[in-house]
C-alpha positions, -999 to 999 in steps of 0.1 A, spaced: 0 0 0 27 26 9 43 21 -30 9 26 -44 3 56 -21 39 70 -33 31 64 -69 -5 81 -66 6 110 -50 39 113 -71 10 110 -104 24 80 -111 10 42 -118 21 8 -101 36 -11 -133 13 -41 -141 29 -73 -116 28 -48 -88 -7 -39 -97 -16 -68 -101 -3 -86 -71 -24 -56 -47 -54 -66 -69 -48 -100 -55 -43 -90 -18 -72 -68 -21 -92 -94 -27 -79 -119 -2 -85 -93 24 -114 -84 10 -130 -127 10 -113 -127 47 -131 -95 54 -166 -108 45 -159 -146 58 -152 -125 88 -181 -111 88 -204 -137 83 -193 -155 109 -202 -126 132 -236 -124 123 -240 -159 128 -226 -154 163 -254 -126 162 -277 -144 155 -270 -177 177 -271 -149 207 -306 -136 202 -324 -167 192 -308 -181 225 -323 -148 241 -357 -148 228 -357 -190 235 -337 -185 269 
């Protein structure tokens, strides 16, 4: 991230493997991020069924 914020403030553009291989850990991050996520809500909703049921 710090060589693409250098590049974008310097005007400039990552070449093409470095673009690409922050594409790629975007979207890693990005599944993780929502996997994440869902198991949260899950958790969620376990907790308030168990509530409501309690």
């Amino acid at each position: 991230m710090n060589l693409w914020r250098s590049a974008r403030d310097q005007g400039q553009t990552l070449s093409r493997e470095q673009q690409s291989e922050l594409d790629s850990l975007v979207e890693v991050e990005l599944k993780a991020t929502t996997a994440r996520t869902a198991i949260l809500l899950q958790q969620k909703h376990r907790s308030c069924k168990e509530i409501k049921t309690g």
